[in-house]
Steps between C-alpha positions, in 0.01 A plus 500: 500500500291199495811284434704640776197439770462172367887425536522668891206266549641135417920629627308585829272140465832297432729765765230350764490143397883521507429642885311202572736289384766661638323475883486071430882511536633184705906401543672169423608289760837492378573856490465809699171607647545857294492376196163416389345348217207648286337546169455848503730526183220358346280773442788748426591312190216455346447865547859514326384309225143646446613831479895570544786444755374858673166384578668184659718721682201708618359185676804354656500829620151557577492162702789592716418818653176347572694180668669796658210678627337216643765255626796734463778478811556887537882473213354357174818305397291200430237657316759689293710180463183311326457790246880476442480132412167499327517799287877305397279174424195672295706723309737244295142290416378802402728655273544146358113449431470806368749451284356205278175427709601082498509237727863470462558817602271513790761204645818693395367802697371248824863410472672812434282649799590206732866534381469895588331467807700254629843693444393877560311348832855349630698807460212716647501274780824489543609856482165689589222280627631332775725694657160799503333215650839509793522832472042605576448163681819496731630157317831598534610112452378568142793756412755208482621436168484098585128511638416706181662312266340168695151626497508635083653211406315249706165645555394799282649399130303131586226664642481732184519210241234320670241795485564573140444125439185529689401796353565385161356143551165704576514791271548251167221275583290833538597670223423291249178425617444877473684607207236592326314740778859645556521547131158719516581697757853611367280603174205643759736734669876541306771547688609722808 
């Protein structure tokens, strides 16, 4: 019982950090203003690693229905587009850390989730995202097949290989400065 408290505890700690995160979003100059960069990711996988890929689920979940709640646009096709792509980038550096618990295979799941995210985010985009975002926002210009195909290819698979770069470039540093804390607290707890 104690375990389980102590576990809903530190997912809800990390789900809010991840919220925090999530809020300091800013675009690039280069690419559309929807698309926005942040290091909410962050949190989510080291919740993945601590404790398994559910609890890092759990917080990229967590994270966006509170994004939702609080800065949410009325159709949450954003919100549900960042779970999408984050739950495909923690899950691959998951599985792979959990498999051998290695440096080396931290980076083959960083790129194995960037390789994921990157692909499953261009077909959603393509065939789902964008034309809900035509269909609830009245962007009709965003059901042709050449304005699709010109913002997935040129905007959203760049976009999505420079936040997993990002994301990784900050989650590395940090992890091994707290391997060993992240080691305790996957003993501390066990998984979800």
């Amino acid at each position: 019982m104690l375990k389980n408290t102590q576990l809903l505890v530190k997912l809800s700690m990390l789900s809010a950090v991840a919220f925090l995160l999530m809020m300091l979003n800013f675009p690039l100059p280069f690419l559309p203003d929807f698309l926005k960069i942040d290091f909410s990711d962050v949190p989510a996988l080291l919740a993945a690693i601590m404790f398994s890929p559910m609890a890092g689920v759990i917080v990229e979940a967590l994270k966006n229905i509170l994004y939702y709640l609080f800065k949410g646009s009325g159709v949450p096709i954003g919100e549900l587009s960042n779970f999408i792509a984050g739950c495909a980038f923690i899950l691959p550096v998951a599985f792979f850390y959990h498999k051998r618990k290695t440096k080396s295979a931290l980076a083959k799941g960083l790129v194995a989730g960037t390789i994921l995210m990157v692909l499953l985010l261009a077909v959603l985009n393509y065939f789902l995202i964008l034309p809900a975002y035509a269909w609830f926002f009245g962007m009709d210009y965003m059901l042709d097949p050449a304005v699709k195909l010109g913002l997935t290819t040129g905007a959203i698979i760049p976009f999505n290989l420079i936040k997993s770069a990002c994301v990784a470039a900050l989650f590395i540093p940090l992890f091994v400065k707290l391997k060993p804390w992240i080691r305790q607290q996957s003993l501390q707890t066990g998984p979800v």
